[in-house]
N, CA, C and O of each residue as an XYZ file, in Angstrom:
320
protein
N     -48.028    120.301     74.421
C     -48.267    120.798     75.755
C     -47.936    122.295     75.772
O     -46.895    122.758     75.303
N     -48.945    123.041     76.374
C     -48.425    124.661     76.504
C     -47.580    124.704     77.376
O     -47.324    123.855     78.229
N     -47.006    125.926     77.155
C     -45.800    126.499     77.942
C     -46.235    126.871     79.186
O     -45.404    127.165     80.046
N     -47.676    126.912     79.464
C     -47.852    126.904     81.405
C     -47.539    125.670     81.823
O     -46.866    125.475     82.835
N     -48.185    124.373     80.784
C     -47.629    123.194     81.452
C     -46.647    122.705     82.001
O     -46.413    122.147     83.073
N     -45.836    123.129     80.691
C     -44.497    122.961     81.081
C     -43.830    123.672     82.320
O     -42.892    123.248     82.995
N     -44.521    124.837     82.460
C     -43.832    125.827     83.476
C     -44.102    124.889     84.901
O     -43.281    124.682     85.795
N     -45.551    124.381     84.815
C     -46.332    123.914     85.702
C     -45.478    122.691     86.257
O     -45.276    122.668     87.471
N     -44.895    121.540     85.359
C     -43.616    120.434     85.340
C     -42.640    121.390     85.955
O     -42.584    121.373     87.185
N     -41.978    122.098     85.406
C     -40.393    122.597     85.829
C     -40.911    122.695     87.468
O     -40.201    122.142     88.308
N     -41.756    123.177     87.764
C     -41.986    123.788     89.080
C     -41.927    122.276     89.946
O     -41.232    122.281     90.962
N     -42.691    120.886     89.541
C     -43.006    119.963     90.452
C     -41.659    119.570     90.591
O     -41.159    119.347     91.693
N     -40.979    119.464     89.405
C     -39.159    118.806     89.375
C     -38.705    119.818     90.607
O     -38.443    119.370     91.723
N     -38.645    121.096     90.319
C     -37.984    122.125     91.236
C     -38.339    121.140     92.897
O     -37.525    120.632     93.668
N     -40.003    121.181     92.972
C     -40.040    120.568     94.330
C     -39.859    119.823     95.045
O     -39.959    119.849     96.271
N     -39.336    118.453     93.833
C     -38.658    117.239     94.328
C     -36.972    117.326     94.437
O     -36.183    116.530     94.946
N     -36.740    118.612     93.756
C     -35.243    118.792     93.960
C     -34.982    119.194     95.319
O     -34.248    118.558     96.076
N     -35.869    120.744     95.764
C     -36.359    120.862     97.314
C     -36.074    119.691     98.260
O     -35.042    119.556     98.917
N     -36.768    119.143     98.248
C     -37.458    117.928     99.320
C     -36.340    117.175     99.328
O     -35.797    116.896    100.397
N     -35.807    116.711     98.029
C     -34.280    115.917     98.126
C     -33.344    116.050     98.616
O     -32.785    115.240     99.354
N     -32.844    117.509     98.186
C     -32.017    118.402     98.650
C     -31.962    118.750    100.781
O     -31.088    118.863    101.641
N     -33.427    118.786    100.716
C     -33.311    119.034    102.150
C     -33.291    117.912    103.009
O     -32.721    117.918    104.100
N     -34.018    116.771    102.447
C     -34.065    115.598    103.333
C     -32.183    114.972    103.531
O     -31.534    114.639    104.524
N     -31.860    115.047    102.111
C     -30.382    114.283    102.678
C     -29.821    115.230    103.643
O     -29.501    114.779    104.743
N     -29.594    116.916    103.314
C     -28.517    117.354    104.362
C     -29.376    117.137    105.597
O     -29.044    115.963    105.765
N     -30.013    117.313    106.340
C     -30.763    116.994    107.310
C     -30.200    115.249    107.849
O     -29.646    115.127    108.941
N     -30.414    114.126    107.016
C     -30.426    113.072    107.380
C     -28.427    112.897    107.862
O     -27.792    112.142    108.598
N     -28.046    114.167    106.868
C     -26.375    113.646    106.845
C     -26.222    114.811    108.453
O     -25.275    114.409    109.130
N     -26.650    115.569    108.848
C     -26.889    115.800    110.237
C     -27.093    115.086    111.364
O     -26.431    115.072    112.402
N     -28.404    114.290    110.965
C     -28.735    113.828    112.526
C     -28.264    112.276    112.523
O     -28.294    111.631    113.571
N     -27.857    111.742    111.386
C     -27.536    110.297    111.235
C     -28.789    109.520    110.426
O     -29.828    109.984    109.956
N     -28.379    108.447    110.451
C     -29.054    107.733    110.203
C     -29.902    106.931    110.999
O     -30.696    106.289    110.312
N     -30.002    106.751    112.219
C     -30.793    106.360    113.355
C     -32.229    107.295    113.682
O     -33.243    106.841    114.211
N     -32.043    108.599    113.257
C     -32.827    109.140    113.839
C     -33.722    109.520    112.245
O     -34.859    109.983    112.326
N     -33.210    109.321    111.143
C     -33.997    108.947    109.753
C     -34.888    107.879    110.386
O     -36.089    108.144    110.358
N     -34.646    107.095    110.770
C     -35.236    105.386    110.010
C     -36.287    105.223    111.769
O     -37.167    104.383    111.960
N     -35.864    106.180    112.688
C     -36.534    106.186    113.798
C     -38.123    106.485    114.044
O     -38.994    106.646    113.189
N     -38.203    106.503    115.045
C     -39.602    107.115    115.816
C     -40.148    108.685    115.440
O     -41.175    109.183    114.978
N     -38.373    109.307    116.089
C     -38.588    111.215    115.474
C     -39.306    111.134    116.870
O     -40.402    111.672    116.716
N     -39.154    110.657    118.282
C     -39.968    111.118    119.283
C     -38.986    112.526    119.430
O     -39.610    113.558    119.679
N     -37.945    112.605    119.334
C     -37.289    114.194    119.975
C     -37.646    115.251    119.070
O     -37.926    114.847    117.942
N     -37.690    116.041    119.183
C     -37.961    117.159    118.057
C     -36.562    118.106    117.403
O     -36.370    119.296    117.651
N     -36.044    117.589    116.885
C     -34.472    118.206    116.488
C     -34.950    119.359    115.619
O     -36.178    119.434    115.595
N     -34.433    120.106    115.033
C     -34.390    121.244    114.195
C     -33.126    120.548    113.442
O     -32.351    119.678    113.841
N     -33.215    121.380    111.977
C     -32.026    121.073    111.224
C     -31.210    122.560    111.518
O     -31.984    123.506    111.668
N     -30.180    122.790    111.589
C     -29.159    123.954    111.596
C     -28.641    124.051    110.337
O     -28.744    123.184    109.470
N     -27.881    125.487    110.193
C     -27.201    125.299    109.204
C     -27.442    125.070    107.436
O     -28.349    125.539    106.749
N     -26.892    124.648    107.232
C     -27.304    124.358    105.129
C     -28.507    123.668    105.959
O     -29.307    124.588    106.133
N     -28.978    122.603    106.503
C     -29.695    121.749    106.417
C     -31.241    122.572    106.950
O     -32.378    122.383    106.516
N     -30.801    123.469    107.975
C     -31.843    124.340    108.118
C     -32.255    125.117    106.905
O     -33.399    125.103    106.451
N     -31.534    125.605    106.549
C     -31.713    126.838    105.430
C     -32.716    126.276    104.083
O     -33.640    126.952    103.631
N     -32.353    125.001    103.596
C     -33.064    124.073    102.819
C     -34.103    123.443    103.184
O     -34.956    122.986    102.424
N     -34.095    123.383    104.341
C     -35.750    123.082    104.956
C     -36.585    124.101    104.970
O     -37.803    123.938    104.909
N     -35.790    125.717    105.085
C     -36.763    126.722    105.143
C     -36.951    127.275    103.953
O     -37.739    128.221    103.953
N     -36.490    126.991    102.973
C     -36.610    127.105    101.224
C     -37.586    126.069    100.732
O     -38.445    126.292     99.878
N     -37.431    125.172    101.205
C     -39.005    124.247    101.625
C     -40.160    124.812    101.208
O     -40.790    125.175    100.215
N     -40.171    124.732    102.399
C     -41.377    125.463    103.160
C     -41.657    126.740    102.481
O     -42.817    127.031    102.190
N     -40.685    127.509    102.215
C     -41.902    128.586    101.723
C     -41.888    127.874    100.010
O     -42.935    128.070     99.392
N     -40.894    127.170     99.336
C     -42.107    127.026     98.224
C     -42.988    126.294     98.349
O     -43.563    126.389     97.265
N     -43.512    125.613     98.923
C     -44.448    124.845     99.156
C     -45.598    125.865     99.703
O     -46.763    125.551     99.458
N     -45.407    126.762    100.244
C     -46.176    127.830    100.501
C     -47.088    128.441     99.497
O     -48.298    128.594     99.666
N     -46.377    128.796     98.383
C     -46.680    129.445     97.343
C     -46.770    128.483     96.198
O     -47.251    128.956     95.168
N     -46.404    127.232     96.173
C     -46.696    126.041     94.841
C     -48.498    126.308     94.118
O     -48.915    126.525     92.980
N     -49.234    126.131     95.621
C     -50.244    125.088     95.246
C     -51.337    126.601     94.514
O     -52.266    126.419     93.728
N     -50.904    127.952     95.023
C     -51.386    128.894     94.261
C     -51.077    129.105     92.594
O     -51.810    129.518     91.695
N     -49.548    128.597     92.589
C     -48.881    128.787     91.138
C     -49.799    127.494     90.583
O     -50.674    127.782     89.767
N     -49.715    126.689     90.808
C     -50.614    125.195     90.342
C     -51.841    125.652     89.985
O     -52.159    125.434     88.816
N     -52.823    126.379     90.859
C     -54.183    126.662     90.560
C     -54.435    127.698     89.428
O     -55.523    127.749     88.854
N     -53.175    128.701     89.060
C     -53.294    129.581     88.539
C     -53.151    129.108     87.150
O     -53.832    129.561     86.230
N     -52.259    128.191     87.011
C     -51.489    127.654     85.583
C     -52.478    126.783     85.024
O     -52.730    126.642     83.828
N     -53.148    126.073     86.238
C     -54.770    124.846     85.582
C     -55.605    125.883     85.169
O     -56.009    125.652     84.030
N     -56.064    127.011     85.657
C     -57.066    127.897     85.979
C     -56.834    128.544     84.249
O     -57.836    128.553     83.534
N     -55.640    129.002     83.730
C     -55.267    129.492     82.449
C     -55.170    128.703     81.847
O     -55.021    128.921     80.644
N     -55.195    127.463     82.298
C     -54.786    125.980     80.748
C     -56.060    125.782     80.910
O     -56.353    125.058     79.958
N     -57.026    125.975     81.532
C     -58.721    125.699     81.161
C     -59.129    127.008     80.547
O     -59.613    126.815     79.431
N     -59.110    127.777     80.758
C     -59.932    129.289     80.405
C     -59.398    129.360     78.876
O     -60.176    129.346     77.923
N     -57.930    129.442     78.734
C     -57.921    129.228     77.423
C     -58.167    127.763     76.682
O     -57.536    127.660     75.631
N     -58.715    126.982     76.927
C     -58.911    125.776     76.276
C     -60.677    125.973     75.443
O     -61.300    125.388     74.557
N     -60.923    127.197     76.409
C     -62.635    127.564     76.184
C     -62.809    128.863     75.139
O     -63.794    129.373     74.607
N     -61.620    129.102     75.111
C     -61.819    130.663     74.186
C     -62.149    130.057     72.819
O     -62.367    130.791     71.855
């Protein structure tokens, strides 16, 4: 596997570390009632739990460009 691939892996792990990371402090915030709930109120996370939701979000912002770029070079060079 080339080393974009790999780069391409480290990055999806990174995003499930994200998402992990933010979903528990968030859930260890609002409880557990409002995890397993409806979500009719609209809470914000504060705090660490905010801050990791907004580290989120922007990589997820910028993933799906790094993704296209790393397929885009693992094909182009597969053709040289």
């Amino acid at each position: 596997m080339s080393a974009e691939l790999w780069c391409l892996f480290g990055a999806v792990v990174m995003a499930l570390v994200h998402l992990t990371a933010a979903s528990f402090t968030f859930k260890a915030q609002v409880s557990n009632a409002y995890s397993v709930g409806p979500r009719d109120a609209d809470i914000k996370p504060t705090g660490v739990a905010g801050r990791l939701d907004r580290a989120q979000r922007n990589f997820l912002e910028t993933f799906a460009a790094f993704a296209a770029a790393v397929l885009m070079l693992t094909h182009l060079d597969g053709e040289g």
